[in-house]
Phi, psi and omega in degrees: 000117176271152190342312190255030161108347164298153180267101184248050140226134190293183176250164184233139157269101166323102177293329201186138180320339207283343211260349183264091167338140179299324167310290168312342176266328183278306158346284198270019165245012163278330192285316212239129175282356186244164129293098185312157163293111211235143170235150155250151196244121184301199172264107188241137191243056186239140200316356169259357181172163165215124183205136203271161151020039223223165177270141197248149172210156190207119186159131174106359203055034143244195185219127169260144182246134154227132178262134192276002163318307221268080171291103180080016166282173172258146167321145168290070186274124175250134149285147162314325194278328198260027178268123194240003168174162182217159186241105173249093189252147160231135177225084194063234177312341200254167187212146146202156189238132183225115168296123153230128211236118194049035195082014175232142182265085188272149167196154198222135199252139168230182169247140175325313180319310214275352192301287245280311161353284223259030171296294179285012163276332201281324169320291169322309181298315152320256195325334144303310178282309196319169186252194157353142144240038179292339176223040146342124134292189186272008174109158182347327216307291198316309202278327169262351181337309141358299186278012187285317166269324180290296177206115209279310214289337189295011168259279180315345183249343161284308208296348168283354192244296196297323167089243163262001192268172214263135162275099201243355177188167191198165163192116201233141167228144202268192186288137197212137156267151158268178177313113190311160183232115181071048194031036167273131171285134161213183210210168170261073169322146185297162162191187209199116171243137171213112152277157186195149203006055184067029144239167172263123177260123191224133176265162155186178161266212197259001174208109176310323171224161176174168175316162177287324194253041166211103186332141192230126171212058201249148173221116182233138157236121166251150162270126195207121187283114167244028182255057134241159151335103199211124207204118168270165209224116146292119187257121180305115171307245191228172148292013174246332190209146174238150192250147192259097166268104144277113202250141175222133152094008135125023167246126185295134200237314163215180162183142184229152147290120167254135199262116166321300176314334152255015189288332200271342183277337186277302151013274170313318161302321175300303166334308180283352171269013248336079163248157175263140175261121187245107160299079172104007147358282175260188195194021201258154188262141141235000000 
């Protein structure tokens, strides 16, 4: 682990059963009638997470975790279907990928270098939910064009995610400052929601609000399944702003802050996803 906290042992692609501790190989072919695709994930002790050694595996229409500490524990086996949104993050050197499944967060820290390993869980997963894609456009571009100018990266990273699928509502809120809180400045990092083939796409950076004057250079994108009972929850802010909890099957999934000068747009956008708004619920100051 280096100083500021990069993970510098890479992730690896498991090739063959033979490349693999017996314990571990035996894990995962009580799961698989094959061997699946498998990456290893190192270990990370660093003040943004900790999490141990573990093999990642994908086939069969699940996603497996096995850690390699847990000598004769059982594997995480996740269905693909019982996945209720996944996390895909960058920050310089750090990476990480998070399931979340019944109100529980699995997440696994990598070195950035390491991203591509983990695509085809994220894939996999995409390819389940999405819906019909028969009546593709030829892609985002036209619809995000806007954003080219506006906030560049939130242009480059949706139209690299999204590809060909069809953009059907977006809602983007830019950088707004609030109310200082212990006479600290802080501000409502920008971020960018797009729905496009029955998923929710949500950009952001890695921390929704913080000082102005403190440099960001993190990118998260989640994927979020809205074919379940699936809802935001208005939490009370401030008089400038309120926070959103999106929840699915009544497990929280995310939350972001809206800036009152966007509430109505942000609104709207839920309309076109028909996702439903539960108003004055919750009541906590944050």
């Amino acid at each position: 682990m280096s100083r500021d906290g990069a993970i510098e042992t890479w992730s690896k692609l498991v090739g063959s059963e033979s490349d693999i501790p017996a314990h571990i190989r035996n894990n995962i072919l009580e799961v698989f009638s094959k061997f699946p695709y498998c990456v290893f994930t190192p270990s990370s002790r660093g003040s943004y997470g900790r999490s141990p050694a573990s093999f990642l595996c994908l086939g069969e229409g699940k996603i497996v975790i096995i850690k390699a500490i847990d000598n004769g524990r059982a594997p995480i086996v996740l269905s693909l279907d019982a996945i209720d949104a996944i996390e895909s993050g960058k920050s310089l050197l750090l990476a990480w990928i998070a399931f979340h499944h019944s109100g529980i967060q699995e997440t696994l820290w990598y070195n950035t270098v390491s991203s591509d390993f983990y695509n085809p869980f994220i894939e996999a997963y995409r390819a389940l939910r999405e819906k019909s894609t028969a009546f593709r456009t030829s892609g985002p571009s036209e619809l995000l064009e806007p954003m080219r100018l506006l906030d560049y990266k939130y242009y480059t990273f949706p139209l690299a995610v999204l590809g060909d699928r069809r953009l059907s509502a977006q809602f983007y809120h830019p950088n707004t400052p609030v109310e200082p809180r212990f006479l600290f400045l802080r501000q409502i990092n920008s971020y960018f929601l797009i729905y496009a083939d029955g998923l929710l796409y949500i950009f952001s950076e890695d921390a929704m609000m913080r000082s102005p004057r403190t440099a960001s250079y993190s990118m998260v994108i989640r994927y979020i399944r809205l074919d379940r009972e699936t809802g935001w929850v208005e939490e009370k802010g401030t008089d400038a702003h309120s926070w959103y909890i999106l929840s699915s099957c009544n497990n929280e999934i995310f939350r972001m802050p809206v800036a009152r000068d966007y509430n109505a747009a942000f609104l709207e956008f839920a309309k076109q996803c028909a996702i439903k708004i539960d108003f004055g619920l919750k009541n906590e100051e944050t």
